[in-house]
OpenMM code with the backbone's topology and positions (N, CA, C; nanometers):
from openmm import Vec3, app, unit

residues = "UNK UNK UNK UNK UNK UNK UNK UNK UNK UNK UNK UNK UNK UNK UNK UNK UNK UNK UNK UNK UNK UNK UNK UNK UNK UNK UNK UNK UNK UNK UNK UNK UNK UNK UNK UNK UNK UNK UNK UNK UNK UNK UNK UNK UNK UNK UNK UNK UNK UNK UNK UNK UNK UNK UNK UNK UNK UNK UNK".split()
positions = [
    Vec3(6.5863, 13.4697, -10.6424),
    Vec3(6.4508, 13.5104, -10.6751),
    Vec3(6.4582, 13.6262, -10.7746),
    Vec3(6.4144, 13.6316, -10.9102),
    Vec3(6.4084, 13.7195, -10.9938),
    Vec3(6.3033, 13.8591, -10.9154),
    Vec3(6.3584, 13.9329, -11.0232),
    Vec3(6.2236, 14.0677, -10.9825),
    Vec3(6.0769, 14.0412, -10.9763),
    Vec3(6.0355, 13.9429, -11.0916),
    Vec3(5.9381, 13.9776, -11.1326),
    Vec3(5.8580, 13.8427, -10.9796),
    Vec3(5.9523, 13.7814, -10.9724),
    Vec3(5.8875, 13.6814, -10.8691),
    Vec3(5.8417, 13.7457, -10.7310),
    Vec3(5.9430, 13.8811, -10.6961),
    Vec3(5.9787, 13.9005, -10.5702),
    Vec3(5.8414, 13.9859, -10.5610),
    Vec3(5.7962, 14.0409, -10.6582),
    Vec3(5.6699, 14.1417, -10.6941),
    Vec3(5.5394, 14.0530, -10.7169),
    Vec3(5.5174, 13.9441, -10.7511),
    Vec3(5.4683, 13.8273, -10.7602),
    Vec3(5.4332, 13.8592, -10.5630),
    Vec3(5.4760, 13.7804, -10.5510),
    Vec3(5.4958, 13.7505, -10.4254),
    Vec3(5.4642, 13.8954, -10.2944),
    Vec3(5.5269, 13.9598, -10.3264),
    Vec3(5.4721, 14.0892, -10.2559),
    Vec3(5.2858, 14.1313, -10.3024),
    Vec3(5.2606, 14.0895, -10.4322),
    Vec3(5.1039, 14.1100, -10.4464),
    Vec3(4.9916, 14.0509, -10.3600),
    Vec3(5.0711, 13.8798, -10.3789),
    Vec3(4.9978, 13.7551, -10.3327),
    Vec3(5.0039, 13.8387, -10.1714),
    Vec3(5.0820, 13.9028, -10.0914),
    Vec3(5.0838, 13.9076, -9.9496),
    Vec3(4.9978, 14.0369, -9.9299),
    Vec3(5.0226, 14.1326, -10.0174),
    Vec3(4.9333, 14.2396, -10.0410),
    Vec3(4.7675, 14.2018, -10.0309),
    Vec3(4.7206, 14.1269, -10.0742),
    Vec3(4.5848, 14.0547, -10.1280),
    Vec3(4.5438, 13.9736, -10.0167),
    Vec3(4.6659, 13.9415, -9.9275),
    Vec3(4.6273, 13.8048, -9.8273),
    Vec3(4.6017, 13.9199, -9.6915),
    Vec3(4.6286, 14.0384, -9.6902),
    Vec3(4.5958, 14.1474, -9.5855),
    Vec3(4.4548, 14.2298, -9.6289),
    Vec3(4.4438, 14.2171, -9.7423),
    Vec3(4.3261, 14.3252, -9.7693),
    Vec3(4.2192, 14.1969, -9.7541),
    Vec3(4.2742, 14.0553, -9.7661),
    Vec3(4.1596, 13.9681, -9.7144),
    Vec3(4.1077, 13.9473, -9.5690),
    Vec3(4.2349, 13.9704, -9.4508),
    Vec3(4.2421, 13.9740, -9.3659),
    Vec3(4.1747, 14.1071, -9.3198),
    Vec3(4.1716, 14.1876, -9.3675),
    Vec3(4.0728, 14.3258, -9.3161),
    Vec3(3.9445, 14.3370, -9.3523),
    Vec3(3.9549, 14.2781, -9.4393),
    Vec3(3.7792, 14.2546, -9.5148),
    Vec3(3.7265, 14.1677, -9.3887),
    Vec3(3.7738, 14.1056, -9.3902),
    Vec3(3.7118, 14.0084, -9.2223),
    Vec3(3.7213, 14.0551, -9.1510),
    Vec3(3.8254, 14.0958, -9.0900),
    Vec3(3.7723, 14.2047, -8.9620),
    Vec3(3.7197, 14.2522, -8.9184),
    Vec3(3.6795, 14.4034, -9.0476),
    Vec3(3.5414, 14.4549, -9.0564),
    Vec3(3.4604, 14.4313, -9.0688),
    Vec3(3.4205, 14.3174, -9.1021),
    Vec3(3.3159, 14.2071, -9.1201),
    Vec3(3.2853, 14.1685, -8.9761),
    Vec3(3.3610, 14.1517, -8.8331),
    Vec3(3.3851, 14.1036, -8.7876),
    Vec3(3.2661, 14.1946, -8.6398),
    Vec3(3.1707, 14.1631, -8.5741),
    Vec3(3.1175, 14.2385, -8.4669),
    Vec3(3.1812, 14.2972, -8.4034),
    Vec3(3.2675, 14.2249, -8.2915),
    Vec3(3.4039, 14.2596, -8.2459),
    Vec3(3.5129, 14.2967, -8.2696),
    Vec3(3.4514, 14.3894, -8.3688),
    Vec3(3.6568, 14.3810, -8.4627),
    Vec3(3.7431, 14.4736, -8.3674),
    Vec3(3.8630, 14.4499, -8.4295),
    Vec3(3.9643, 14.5059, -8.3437),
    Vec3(4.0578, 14.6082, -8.3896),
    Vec3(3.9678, 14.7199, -8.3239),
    Vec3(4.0685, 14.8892, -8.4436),
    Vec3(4.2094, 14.8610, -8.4570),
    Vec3(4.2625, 14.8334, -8.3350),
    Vec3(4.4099, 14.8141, -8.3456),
    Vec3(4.5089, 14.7197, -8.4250),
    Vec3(4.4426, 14.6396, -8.4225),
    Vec3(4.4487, 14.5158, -8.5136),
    Vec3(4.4240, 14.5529, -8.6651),
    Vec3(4.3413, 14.6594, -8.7050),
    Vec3(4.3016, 14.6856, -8.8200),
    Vec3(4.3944, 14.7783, -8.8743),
    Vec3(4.4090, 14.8674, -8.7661),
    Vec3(4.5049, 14.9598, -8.8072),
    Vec3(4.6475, 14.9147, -8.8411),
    Vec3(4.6522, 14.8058, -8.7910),
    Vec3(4.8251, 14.7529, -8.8121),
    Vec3(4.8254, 14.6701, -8.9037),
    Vec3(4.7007, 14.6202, -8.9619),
    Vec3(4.7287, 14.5622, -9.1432),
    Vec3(4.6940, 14.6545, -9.1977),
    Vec3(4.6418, 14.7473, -9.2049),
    Vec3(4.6214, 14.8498, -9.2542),
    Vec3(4.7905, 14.9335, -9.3818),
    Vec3(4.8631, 14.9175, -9.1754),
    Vec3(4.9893, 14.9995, -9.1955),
    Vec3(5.0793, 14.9068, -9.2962),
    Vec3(5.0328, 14.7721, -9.2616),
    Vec3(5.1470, 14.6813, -9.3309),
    Vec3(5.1188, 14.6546, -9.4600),
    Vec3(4.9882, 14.6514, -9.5310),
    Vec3(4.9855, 14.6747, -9.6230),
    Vec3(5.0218, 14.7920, -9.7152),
    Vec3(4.9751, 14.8980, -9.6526),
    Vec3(5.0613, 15.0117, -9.7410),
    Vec3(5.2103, 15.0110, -9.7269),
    Vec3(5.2603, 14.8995, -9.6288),
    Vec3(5.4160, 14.9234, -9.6575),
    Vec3(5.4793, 14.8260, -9.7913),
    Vec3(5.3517, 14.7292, -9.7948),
    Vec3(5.3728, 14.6295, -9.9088),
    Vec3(5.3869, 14.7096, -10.0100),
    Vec3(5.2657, 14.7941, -10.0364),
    Vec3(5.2457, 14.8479, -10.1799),
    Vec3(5.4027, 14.9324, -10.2015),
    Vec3(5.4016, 15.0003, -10.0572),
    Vec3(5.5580, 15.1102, -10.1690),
    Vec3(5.6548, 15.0038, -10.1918),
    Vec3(5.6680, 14.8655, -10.1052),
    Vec3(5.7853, 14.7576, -10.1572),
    Vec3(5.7503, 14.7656, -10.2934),
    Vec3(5.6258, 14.7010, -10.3434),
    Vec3(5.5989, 14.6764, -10.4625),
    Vec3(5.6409, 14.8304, -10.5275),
    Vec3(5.5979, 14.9032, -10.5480),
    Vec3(5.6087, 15.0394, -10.6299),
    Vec3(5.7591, 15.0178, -10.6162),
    Vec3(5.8605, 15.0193, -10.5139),
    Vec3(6.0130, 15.0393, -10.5219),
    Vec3(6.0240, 14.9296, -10.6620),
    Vec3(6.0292, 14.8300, -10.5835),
    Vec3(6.0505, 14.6884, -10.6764),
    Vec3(6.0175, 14.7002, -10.8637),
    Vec3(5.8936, 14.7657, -10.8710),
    Vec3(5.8416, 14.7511, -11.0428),
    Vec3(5.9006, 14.8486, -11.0634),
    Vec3(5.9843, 14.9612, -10.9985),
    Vec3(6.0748, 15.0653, -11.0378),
    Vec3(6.1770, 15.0406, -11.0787),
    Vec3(6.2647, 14.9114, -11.0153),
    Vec3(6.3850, 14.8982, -11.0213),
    Vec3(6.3835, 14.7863, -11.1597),
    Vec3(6.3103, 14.7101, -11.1807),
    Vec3(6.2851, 14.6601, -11.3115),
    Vec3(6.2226, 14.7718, -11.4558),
    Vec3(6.1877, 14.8640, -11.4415),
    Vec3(6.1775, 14.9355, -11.5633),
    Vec3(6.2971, 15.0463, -11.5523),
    Vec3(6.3834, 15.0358, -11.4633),
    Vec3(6.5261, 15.1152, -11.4793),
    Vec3(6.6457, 15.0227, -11.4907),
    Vec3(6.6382, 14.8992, -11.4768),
    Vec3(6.6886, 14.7960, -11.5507),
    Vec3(6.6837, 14.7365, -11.6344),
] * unit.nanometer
topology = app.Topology()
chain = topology.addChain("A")
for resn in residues:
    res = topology.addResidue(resn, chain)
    for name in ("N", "CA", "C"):
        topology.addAtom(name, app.Element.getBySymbol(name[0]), res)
């Protein structure tokens, strides 16, 4: 898997959580805990991504 795919791919999953929270909150019943833990996993996406588009403009 090239860089640019692996960052590709980390966006698409990035985007598929901030869709998943948009519903949530959307959601009567939503579930803090549940929110809070895509929450967390998305910001762990983004620093993958930030590492990742780092290591391609220092390569």
């Amino acid at each position: 898997m090239t860089s640019q795919t692996y960052i590709s791919s980390l966006e698409r999953r990035h985007q598929d959580l901030e869709r998943k929270i948009e519903q949530e909150m959307r959601h009567p019943a939503r579930d803090a805990l549940l929110i809070a833990a895509l929450k967390r996993k998305k910001l762990e996406l983004k620093d993958e991504m930030t590492r990742a588009q780092g290591e391609v403009t220092t390569h």
